[in-house]
PyMOL Python script that loads the backbone (N, CA, C, O; Angstrom):
from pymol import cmd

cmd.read_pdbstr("""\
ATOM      1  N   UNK A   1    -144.261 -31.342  73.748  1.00  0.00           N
ATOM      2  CA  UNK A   1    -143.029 -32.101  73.854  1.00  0.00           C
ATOM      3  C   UNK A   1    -142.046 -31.310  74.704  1.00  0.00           C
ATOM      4  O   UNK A   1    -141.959 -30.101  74.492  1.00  0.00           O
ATOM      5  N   UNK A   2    -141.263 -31.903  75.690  1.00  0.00           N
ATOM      6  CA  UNK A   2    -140.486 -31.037  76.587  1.00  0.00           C
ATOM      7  C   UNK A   2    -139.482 -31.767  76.000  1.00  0.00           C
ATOM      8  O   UNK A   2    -139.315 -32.986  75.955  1.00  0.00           O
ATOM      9  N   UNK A   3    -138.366 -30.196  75.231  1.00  0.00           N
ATOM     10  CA  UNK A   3    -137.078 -30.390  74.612  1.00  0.00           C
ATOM     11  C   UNK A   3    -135.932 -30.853  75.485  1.00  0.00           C
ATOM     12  O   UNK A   3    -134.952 -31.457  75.049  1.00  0.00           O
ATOM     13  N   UNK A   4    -136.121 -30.534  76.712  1.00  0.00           N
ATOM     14  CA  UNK A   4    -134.906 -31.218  77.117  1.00  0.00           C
ATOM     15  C   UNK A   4    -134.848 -32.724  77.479  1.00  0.00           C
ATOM     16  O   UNK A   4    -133.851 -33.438  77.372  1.00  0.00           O
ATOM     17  N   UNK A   5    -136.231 -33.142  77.982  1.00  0.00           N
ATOM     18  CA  UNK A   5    -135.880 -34.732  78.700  1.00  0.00           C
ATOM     19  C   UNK A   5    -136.648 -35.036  77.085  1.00  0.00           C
ATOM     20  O   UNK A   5    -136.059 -36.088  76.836  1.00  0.00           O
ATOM     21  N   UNK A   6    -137.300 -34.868  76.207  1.00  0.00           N
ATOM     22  CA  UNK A   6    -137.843 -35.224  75.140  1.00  0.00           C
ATOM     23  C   UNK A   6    -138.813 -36.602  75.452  1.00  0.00           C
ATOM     24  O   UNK A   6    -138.718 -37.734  74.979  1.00  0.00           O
ATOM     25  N   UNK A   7    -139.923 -35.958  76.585  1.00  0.00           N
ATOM     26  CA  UNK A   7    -140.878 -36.984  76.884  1.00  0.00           C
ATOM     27  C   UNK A   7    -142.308 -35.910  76.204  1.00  0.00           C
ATOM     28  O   UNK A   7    -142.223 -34.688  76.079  1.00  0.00           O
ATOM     29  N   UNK A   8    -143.454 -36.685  75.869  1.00  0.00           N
ATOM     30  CA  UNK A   8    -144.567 -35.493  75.743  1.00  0.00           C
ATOM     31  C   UNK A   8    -145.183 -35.125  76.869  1.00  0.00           C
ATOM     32  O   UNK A   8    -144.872 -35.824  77.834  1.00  0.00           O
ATOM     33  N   UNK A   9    -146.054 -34.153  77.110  1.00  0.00           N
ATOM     34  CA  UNK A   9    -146.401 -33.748  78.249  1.00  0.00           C
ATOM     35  C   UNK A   9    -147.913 -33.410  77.958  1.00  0.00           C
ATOM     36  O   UNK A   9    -147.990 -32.224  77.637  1.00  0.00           O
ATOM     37  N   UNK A  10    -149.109 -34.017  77.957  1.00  0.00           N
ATOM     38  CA  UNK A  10    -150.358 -33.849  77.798  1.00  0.00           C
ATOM     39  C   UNK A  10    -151.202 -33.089  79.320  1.00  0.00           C
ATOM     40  O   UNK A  10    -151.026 -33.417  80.493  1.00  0.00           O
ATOM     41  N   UNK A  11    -151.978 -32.176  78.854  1.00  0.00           N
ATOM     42  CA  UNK A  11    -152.784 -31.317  79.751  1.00  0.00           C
ATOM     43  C   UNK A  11    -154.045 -31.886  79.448  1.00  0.00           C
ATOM     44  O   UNK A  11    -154.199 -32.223  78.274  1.00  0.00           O
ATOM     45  N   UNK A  12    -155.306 -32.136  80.509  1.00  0.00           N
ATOM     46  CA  UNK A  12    -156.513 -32.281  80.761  1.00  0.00           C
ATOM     47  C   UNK A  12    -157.062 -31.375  81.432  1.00  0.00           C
ATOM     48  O   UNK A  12    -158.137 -31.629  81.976  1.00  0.00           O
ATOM     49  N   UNK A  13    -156.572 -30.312  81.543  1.00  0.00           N
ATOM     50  CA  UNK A  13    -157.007 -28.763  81.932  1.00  0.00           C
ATOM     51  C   UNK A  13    -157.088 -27.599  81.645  1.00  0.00           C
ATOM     52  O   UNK A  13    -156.024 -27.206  81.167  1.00  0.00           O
ATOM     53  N   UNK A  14    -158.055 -26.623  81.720  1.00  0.00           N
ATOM     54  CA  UNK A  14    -157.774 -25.530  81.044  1.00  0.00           C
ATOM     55  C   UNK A  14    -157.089 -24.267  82.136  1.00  0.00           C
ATOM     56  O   UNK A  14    -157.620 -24.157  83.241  1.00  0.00           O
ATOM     57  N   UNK A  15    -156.043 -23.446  81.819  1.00  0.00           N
ATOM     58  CA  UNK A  15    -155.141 -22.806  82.586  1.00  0.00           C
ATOM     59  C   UNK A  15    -154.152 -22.506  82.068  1.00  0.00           C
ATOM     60  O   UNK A  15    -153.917 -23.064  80.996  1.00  0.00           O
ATOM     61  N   UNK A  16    -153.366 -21.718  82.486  1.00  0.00           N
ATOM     62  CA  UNK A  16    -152.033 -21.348  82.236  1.00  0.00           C
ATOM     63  C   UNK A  16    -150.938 -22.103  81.787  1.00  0.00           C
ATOM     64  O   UNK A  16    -150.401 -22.701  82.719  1.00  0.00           O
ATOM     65  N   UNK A  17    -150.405 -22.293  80.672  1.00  0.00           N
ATOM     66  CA  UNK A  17    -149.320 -23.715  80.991  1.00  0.00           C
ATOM     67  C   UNK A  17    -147.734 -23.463  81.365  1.00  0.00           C
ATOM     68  O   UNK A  17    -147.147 -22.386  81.468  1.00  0.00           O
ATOM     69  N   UNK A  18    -147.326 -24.545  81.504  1.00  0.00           N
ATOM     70  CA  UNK A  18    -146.006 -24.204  82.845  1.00  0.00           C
ATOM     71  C   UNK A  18    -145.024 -23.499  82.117  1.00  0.00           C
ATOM     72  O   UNK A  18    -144.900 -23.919  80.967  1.00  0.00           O
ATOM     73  N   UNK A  19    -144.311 -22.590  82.414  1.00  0.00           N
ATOM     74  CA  UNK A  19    -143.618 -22.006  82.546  1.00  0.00           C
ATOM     75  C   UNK A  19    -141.942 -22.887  82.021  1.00  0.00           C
ATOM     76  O   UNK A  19    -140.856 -22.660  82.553  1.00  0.00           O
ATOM     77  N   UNK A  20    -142.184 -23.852  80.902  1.00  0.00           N
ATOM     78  CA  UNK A  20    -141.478 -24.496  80.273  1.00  0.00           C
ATOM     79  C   UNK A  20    -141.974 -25.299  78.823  1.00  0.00           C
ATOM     80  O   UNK A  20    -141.613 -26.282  78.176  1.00  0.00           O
ATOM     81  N   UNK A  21    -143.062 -24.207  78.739  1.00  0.00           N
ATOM     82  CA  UNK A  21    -143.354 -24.535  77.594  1.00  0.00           C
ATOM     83  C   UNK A  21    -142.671 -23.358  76.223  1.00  0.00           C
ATOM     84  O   UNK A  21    -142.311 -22.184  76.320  1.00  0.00           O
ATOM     85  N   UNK A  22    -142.697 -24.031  75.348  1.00  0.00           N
ATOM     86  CA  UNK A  22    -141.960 -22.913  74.497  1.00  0.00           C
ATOM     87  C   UNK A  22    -142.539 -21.998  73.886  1.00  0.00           C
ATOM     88  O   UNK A  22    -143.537 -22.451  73.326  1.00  0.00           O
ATOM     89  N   UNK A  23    -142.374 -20.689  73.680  1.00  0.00           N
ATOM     90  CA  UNK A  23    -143.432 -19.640  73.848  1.00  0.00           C
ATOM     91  C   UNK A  23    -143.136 -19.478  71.799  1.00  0.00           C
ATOM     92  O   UNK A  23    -142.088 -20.027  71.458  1.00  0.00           O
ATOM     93  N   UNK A  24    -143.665 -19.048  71.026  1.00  0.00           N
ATOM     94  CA  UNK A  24    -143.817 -18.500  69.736  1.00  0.00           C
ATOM     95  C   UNK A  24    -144.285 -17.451  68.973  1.00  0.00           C
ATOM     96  O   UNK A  24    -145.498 -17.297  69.118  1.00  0.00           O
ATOM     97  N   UNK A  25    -143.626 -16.468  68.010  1.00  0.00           N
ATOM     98  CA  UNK A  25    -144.518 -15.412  67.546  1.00  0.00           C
ATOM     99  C   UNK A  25    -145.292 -16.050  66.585  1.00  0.00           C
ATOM    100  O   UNK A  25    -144.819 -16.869  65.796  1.00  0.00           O
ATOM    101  N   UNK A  26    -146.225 -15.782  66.607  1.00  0.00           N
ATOM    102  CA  UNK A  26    -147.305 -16.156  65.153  1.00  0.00           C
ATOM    103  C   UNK A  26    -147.449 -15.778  63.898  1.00  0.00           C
ATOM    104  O   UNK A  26    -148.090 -14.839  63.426  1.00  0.00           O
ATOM    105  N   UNK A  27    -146.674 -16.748  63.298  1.00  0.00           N
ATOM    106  CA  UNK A  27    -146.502 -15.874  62.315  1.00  0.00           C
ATOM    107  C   UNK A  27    -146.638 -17.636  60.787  1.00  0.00           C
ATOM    108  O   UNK A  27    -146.964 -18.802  61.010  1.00  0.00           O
ATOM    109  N   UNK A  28    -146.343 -17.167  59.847  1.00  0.00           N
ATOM    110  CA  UNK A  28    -146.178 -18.621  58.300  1.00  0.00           C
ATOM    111  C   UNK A  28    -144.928 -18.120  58.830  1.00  0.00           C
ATOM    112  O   UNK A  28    -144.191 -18.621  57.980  1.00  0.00           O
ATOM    113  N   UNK A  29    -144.313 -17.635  59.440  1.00  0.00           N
ATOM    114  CA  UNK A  29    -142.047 -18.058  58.983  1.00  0.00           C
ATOM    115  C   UNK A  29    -141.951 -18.441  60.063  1.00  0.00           C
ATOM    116  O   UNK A  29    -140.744 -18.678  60.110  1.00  0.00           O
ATOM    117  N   UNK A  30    -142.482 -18.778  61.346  1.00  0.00           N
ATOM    118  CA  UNK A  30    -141.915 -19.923  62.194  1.00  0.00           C
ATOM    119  C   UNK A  30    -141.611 -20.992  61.783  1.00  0.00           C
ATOM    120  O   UNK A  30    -142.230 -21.386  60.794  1.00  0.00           O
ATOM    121  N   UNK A  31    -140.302 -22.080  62.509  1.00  0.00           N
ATOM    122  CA  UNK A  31    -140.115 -23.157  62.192  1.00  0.00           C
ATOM    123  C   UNK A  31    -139.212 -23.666  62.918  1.00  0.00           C
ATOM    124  O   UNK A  31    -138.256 -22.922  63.136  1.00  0.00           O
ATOM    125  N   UNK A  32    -139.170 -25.229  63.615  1.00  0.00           N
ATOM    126  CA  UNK A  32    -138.572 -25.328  64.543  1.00  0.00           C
ATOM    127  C   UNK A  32    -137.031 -25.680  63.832  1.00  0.00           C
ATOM    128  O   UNK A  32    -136.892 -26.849  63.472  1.00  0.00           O
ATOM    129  N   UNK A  33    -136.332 -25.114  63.699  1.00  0.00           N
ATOM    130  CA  UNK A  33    -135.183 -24.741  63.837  1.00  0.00           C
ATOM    131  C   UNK A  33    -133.960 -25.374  65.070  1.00  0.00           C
ATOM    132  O   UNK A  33    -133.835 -24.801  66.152  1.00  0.00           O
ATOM    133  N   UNK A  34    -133.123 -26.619  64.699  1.00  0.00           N
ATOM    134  CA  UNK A  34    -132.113 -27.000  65.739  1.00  0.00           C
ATOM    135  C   UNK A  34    -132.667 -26.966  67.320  1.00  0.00           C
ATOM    136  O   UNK A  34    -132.147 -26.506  68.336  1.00  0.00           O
ATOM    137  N   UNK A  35    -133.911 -27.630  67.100  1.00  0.00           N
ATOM    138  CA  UNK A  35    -134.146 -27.641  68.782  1.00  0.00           C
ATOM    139  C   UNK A  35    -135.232 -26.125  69.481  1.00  0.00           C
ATOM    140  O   UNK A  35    -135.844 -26.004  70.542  1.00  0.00           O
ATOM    141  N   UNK A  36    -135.083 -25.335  68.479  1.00  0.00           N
ATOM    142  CA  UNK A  36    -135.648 -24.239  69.078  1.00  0.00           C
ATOM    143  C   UNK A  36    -137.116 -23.674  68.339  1.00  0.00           C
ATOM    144  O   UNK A  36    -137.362 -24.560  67.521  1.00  0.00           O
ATOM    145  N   UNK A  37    -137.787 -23.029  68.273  1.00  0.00           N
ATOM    146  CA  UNK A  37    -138.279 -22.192  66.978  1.00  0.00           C
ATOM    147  C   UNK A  37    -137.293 -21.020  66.287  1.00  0.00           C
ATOM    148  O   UNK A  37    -136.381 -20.754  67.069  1.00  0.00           O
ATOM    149  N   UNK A  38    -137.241 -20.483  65.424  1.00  0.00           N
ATOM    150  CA  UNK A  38    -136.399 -19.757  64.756  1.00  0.00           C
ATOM    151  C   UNK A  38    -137.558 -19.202  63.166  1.00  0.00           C
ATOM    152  O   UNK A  38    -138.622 -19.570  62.668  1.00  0.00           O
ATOM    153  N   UNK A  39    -136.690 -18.335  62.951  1.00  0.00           N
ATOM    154  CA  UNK A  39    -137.391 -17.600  61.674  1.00  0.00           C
ATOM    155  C   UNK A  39    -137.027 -18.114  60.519  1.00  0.00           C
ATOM    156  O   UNK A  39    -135.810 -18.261  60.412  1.00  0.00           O
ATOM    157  N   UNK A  40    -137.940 -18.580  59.227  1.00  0.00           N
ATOM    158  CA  UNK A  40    -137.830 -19.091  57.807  1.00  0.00           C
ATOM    159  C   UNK A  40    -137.540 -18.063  57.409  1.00  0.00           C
ATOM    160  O   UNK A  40    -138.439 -17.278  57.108  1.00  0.00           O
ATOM    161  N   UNK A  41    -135.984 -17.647  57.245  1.00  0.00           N
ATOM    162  CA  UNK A  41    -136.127 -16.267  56.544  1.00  0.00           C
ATOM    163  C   UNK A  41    -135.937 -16.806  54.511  1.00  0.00           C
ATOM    164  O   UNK A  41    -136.473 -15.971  53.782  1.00  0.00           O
ATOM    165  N   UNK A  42    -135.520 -17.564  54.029  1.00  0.00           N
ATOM    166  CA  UNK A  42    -135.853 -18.474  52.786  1.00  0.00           C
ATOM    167  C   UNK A  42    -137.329 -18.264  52.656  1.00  0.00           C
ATOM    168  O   UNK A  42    -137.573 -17.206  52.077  1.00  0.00           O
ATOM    169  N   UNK A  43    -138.154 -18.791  52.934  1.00  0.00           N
ATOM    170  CA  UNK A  43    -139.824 -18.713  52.882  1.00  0.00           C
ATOM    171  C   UNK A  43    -140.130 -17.104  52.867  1.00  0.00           C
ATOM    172  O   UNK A  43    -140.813 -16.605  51.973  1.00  0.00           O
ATOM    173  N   UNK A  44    -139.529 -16.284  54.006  1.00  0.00           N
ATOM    174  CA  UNK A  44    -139.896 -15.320  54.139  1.00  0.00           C
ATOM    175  C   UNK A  44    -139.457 -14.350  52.961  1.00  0.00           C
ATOM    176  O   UNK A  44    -140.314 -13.567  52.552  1.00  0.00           O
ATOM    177  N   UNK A  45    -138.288 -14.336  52.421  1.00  0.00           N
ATOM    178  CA  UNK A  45    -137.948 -14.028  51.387  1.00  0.00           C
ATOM    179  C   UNK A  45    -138.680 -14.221  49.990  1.00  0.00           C
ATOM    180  O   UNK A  45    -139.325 -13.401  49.337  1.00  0.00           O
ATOM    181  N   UNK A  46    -138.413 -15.435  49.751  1.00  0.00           N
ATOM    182  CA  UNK A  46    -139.675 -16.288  48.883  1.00  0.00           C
ATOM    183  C   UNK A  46    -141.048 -15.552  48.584  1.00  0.00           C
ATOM    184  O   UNK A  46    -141.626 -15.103  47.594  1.00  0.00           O
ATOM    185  N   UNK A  47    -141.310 -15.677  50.167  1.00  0.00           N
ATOM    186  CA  UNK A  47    -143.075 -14.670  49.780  1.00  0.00           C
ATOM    187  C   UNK A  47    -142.830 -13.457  49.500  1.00  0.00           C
ATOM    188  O   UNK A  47    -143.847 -12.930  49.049  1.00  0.00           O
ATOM    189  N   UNK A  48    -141.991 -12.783  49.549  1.00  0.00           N
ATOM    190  CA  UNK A  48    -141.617 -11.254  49.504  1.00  0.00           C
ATOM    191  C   UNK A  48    -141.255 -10.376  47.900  1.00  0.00           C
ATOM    192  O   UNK A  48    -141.520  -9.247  47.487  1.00  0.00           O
ATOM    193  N   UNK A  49    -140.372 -11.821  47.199  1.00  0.00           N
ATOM    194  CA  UNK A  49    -140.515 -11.759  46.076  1.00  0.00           C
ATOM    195  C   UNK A  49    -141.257 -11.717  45.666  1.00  0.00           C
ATOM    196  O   UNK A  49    -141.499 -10.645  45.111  1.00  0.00           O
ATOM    197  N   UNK A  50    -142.514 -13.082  45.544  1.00  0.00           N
ATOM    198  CA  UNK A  50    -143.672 -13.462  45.382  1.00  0.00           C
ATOM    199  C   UNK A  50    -144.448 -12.044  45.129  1.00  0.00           C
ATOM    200  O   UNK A  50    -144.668 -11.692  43.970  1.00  0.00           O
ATOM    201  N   UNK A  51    -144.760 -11.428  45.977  1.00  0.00           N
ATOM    202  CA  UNK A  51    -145.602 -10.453  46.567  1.00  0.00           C
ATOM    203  C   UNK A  51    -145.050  -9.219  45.527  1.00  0.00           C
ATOM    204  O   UNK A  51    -145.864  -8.474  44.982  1.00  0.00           O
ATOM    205  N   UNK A  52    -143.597  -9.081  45.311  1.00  0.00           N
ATOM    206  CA  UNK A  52    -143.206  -8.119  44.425  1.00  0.00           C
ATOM    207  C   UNK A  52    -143.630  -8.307  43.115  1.00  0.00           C
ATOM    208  O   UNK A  52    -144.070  -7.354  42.472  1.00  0.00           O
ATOM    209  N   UNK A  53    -143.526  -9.771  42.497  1.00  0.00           N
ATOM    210  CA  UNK A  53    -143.503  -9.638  41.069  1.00  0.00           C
ATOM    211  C   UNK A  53    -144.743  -9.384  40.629  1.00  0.00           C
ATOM    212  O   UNK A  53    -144.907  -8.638  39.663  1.00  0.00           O
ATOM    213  N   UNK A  54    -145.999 -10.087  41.407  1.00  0.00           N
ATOM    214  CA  UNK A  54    -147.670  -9.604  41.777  1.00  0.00           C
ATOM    215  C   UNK A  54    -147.670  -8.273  41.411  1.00  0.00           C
ATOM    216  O   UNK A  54    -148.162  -7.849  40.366  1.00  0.00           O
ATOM    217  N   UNK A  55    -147.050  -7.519  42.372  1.00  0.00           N
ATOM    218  CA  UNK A  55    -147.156  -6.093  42.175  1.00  0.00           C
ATOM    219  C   UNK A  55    -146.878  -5.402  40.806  1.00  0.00           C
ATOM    220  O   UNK A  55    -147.663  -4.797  40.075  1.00  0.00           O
ATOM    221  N   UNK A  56    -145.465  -5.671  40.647  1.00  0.00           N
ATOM    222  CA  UNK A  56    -144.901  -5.071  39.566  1.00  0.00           C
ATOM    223  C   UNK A  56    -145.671  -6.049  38.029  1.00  0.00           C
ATOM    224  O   UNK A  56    -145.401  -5.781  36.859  1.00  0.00           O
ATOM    225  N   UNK A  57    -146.356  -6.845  38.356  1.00  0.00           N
ATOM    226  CA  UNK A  57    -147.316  -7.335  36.872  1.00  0.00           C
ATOM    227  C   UNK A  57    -148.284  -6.483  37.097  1.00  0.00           C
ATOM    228  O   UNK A  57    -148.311  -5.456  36.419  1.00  0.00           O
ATOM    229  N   UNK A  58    -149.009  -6.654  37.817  1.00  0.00           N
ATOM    230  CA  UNK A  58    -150.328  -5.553  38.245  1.00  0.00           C
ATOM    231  C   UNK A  58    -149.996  -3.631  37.634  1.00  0.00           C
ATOM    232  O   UNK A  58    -150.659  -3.001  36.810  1.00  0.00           O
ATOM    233  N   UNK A  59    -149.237  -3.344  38.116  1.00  0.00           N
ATOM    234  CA  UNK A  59    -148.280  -1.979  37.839  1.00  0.00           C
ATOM    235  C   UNK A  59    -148.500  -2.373  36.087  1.00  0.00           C
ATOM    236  O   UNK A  59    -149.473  -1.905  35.495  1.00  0.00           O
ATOM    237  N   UNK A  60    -147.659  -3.120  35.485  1.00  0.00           N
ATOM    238  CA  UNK A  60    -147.385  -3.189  34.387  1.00  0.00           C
ATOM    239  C   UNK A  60    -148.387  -3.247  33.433  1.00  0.00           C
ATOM    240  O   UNK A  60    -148.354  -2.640  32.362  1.00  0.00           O
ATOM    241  N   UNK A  61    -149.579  -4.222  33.942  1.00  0.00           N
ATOM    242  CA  UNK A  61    -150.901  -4.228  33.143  1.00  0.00           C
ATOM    243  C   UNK A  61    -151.370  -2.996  33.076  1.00  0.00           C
ATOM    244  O   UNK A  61    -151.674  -2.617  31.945  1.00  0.00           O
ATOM    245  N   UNK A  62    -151.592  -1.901  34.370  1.00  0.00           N
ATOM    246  CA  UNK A  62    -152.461  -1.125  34.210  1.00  0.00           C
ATOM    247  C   UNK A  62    -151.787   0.126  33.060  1.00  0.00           C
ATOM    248  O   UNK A  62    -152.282   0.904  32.245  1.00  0.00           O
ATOM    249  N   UNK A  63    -150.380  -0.208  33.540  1.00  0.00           N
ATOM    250  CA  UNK A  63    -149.188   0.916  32.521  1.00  0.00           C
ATOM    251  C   UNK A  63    -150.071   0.489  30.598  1.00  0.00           C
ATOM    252  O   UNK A  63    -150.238   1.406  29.794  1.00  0.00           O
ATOM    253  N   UNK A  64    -150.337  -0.465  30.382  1.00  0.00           N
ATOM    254  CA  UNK A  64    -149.990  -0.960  29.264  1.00  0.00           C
ATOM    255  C   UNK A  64    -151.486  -0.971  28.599  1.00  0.00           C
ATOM    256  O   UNK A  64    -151.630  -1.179  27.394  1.00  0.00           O
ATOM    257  N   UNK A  65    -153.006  -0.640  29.812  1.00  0.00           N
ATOM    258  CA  UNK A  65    -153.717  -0.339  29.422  1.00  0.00           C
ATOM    259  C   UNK A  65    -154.208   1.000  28.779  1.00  0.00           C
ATOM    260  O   UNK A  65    -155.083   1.356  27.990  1.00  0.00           O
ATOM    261  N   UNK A  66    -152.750   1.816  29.846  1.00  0.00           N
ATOM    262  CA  UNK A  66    -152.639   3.450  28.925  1.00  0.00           C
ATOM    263  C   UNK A  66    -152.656   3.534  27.841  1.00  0.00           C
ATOM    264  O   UNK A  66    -153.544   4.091  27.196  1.00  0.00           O
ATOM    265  N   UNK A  67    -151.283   2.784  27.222  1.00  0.00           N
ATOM    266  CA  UNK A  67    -150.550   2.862  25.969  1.00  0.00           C
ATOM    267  C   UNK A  67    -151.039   2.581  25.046  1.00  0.00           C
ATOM    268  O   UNK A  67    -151.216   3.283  24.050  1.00  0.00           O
ATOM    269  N   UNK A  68    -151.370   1.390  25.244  1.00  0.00           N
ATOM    270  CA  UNK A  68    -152.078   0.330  24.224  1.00  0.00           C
ATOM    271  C   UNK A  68    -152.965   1.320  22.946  1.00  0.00           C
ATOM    272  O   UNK A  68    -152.721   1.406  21.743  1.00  0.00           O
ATOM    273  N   UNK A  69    -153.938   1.911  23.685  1.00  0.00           N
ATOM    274  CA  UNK A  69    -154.681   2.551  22.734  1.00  0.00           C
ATOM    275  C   UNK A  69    -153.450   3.975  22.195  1.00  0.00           C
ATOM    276  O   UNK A  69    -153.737   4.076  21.002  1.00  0.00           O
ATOM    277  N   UNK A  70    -152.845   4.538  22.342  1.00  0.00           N
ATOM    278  CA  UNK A  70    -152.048   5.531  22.178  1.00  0.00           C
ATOM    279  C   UNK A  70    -151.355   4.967  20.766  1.00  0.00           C
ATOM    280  O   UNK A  70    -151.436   5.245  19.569  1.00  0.00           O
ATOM    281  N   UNK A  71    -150.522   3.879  21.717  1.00  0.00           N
ATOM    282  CA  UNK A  71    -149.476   2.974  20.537  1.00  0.00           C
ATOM    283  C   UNK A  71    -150.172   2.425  18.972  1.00  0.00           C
ATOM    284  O   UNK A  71    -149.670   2.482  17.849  1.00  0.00           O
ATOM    285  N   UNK A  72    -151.650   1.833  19.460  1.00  0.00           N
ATOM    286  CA  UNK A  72    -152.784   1.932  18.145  1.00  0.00           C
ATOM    287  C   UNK A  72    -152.788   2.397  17.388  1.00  0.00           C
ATOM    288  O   UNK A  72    -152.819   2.009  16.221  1.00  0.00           O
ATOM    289  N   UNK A  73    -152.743   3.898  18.034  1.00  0.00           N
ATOM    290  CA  UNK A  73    -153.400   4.792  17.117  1.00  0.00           C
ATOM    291  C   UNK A  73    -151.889   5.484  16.313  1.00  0.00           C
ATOM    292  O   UNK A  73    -151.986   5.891  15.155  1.00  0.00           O
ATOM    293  N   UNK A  74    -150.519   5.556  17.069  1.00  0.00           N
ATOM    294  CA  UNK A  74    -149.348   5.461  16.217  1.00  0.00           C
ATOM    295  C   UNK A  74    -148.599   4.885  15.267  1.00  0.00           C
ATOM    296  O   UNK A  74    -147.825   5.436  14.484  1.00  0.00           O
ATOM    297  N   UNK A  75    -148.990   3.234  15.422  1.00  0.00           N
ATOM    298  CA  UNK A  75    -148.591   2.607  14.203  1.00  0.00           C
ATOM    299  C   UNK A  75    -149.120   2.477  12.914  1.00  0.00           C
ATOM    300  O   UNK A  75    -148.293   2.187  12.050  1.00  0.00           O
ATOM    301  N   UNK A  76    -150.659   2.661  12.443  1.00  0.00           N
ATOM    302  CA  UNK A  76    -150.847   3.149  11.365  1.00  0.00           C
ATOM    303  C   UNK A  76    -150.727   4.738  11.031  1.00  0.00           C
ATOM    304  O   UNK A  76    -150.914   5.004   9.844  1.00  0.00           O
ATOM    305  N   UNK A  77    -150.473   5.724  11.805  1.00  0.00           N
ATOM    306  CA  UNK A  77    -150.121   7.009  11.687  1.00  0.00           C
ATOM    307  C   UNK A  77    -151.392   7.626  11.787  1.00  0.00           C
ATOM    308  O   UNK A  77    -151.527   8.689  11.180  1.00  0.00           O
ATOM    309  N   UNK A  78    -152.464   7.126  12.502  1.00  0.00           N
ATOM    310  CA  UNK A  78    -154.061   7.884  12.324  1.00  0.00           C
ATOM    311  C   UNK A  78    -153.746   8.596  14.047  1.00  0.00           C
ATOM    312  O   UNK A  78    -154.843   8.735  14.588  1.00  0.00           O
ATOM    313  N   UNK A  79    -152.719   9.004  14.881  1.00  0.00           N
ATOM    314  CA  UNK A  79    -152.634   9.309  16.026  1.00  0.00           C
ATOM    315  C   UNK A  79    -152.641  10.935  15.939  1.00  0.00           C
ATOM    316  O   UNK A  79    -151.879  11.570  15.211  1.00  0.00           O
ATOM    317  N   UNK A  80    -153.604  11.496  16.779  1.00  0.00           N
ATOM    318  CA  UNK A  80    -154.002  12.813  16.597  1.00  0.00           C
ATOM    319  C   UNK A  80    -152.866  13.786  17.085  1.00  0.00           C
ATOM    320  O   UNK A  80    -151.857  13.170  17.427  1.00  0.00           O
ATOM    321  N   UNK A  81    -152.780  15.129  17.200  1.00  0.00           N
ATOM    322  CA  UNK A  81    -151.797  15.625  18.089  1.00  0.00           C
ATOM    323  C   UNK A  81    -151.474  15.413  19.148  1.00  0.00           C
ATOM    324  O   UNK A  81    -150.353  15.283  19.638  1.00  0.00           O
ATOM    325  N   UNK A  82    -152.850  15.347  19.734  1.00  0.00           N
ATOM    326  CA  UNK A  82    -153.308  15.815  21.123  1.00  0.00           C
ATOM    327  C   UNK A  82    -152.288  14.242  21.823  1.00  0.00           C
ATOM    328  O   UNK A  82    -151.513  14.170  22.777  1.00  0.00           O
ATOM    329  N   UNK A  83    -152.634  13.476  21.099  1.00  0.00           N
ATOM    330  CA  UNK A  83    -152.501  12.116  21.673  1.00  0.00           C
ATOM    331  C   UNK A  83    -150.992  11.879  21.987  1.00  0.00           C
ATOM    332  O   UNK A  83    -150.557  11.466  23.062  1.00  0.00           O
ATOM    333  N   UNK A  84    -150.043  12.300  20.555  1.00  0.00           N
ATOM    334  CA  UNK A  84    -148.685  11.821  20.453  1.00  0.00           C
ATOM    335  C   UNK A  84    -147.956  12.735  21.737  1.00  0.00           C
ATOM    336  O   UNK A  84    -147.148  12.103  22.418  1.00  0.00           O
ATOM    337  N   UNK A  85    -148.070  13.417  21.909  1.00  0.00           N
ATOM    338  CA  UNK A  85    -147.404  14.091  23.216  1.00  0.00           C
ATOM    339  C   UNK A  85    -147.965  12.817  24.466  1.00  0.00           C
ATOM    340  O   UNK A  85    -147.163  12.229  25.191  1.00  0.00           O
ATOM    341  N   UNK A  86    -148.872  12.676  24.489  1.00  0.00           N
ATOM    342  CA  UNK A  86    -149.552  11.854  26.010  1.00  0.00           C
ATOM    343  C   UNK A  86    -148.858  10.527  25.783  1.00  0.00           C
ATOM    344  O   UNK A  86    -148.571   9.809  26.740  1.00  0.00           O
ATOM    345  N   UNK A  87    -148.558  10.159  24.422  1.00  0.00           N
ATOM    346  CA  UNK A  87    -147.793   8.514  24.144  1.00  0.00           C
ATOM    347  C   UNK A  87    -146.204   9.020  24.487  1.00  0.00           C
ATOM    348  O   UNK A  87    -145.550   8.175  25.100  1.00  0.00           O
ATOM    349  N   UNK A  88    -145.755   9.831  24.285  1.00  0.00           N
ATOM    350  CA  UNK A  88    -144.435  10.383  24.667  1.00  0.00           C
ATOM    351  C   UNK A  88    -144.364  10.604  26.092  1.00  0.00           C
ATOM    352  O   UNK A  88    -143.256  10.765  26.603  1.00  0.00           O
ATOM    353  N   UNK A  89    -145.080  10.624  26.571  1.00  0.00           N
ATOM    354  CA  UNK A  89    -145.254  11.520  28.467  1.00  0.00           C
ATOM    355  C   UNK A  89    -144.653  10.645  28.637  1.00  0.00           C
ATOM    356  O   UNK A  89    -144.245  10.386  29.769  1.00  0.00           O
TER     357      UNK A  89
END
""", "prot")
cmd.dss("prot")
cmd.show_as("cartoon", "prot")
cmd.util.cbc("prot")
cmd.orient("prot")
């Protein structure tokens, strides 16, 4: 689509294309934006969170696979020496 006269412009060739076509980084946060392409920084944000809370659950499971047995063995009071220092670390 050529943005300024807003006619389409179809190619039956393979080659270079003209030098009025609109160029793009490649990326999921492109988006045409007021006429132009421009960056989803909302989306981009979005996934970024996304990607954090992933992490920090992942982090948290493996934290909790430490404990778990530690904390076990503290609440009926059968937790050895050795152990209650490593549940304190």
């Amino acid at each position: 689509m050529n943005t300024v006269q807003h006619i389409s412009n179809h190619f039956c060739y393979f080659g270079p294309l003209p030098a009025s076509t609109p160029s793009i980084t490649r990326d999921q946060y492109q988006k045409w934006i007021g006429g132009q392409w421009g960056r989803d920084e909302q989306a981009e944000l979005a996934a970024q969170l996304s990607e954090a809370k992933s992490k920090k659950s992942q982090i948290m499971q493996e934290a909790n696979a430490c404990v778990a047995p530690l904390q076990d063995a503290v609440d009926p009071g059968t937790a050895t020496d050795k152990e209650m220092p490593a549940l304190l670390a």
